[in-house]
C-alpha positions, 0 to 999 in steps of 0.5 A: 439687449432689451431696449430702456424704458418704454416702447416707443410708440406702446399705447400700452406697455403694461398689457404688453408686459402681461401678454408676455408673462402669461405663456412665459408662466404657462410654459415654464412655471412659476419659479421658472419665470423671471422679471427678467424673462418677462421683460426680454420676451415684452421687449421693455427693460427690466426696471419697467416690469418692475415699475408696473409690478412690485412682485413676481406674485403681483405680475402673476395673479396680473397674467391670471386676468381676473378682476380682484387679487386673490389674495386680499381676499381670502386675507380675512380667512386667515384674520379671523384666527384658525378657529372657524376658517374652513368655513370663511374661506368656503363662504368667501370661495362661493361668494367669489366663483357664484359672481358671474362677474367672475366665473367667465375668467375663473372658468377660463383659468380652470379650463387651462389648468387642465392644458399642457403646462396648466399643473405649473400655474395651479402647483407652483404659482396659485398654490404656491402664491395664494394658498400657502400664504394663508394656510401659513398665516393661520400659524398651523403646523405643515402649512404647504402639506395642509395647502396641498390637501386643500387645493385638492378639495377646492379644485375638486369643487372648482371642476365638479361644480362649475367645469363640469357641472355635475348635480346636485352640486352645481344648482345647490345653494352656497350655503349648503355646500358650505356646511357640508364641505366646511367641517373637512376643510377645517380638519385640512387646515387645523385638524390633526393630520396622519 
């Protein structure tokens, strides 16, 4: 049985709790990984997980250990309405992964999608917790099937542009690339689909 509350002596039970859910999602997924898990595996009672953190989505993006919520940003995508959102979500994707505040974390998480057990974070937790939500708040039709069709084009651009660096894409200004991908991620979210 876990033991009640905090750890006695834990300078830092929140960290704990986050460096046991990282492999805990690593190895078994998103919807693999419980509250209940996490806290057997940081030694604390569930009650405190849920202290720290309102959600499982909320430990999640806290395991990715990167310096903003995902999800709030790409929120503006989907508040700007369907019309144009290709275009938000690549400016607001450039803006974050061009930040060298954010690349070096970013970079760690893409190099560990390409791990064993790295497809479970990118299909079920990234996909799953920040893409669909926002392709489903544009209220398109086939929300996780134009998810799934844009996560390929990002990761795409993820690996091409930043892992590997492959030129010219990786030297080409934002803004160029945003006017050449924009108008195919528009037709993932809202064009017609076969």
């Amino acid at each position: 049985m876990s033991p009640r509350g905090r750890r006695p002596g834990a300078p830092d039970t929140r960290a704990a709790i986050v460096d046991a859910a990282r492999p805990l999602f690593a190895d078994l997924g998103f919807s693999g990984t419980s509250m209940r898990k996490v806290a057997a595996e940081a030694g604390v009672d569930p009650a405190l997980v849920h202290h720290y953190f309102d959600s499982k989505e909320d430990l999640f993006l806290a395991s990715l250990d990167v310096p903003f919520d995902p999800r709030m940003l790409l929120a503006v995508v989907a508040e700007g309405g369907p019309d144009g959102a290709g275009e938000r979500l690549l400016t607001t994707f450039f803006s974050i992964w061009d930040d060298e505040a954010n690349r070096l974390p970013l970079l760690t998480i893409a190099r560990g999608v390409l791990e064993p057990g790295g497809q479970r974070l990118l299909r079920d937790g990234f996909i799953g917790v920040v893409i669909v939500p926002v392709v489903s708040a544009l209220g398109v039709d086939q929300p996780e099937r134009r998810a799934a069709l844009l996560a390929s084009q990002i990761i795409g651009l993820v690996l091409t542009r930043y892992v590997l660096e492959v030129e010219p894409l990786a030297s080409a200004p934002p803004e160029l690339l945003v006017a050449t991908y924009a108008p195919v991620v528009q037709r993932y979210l809202t064009g017609d689909l076969p």
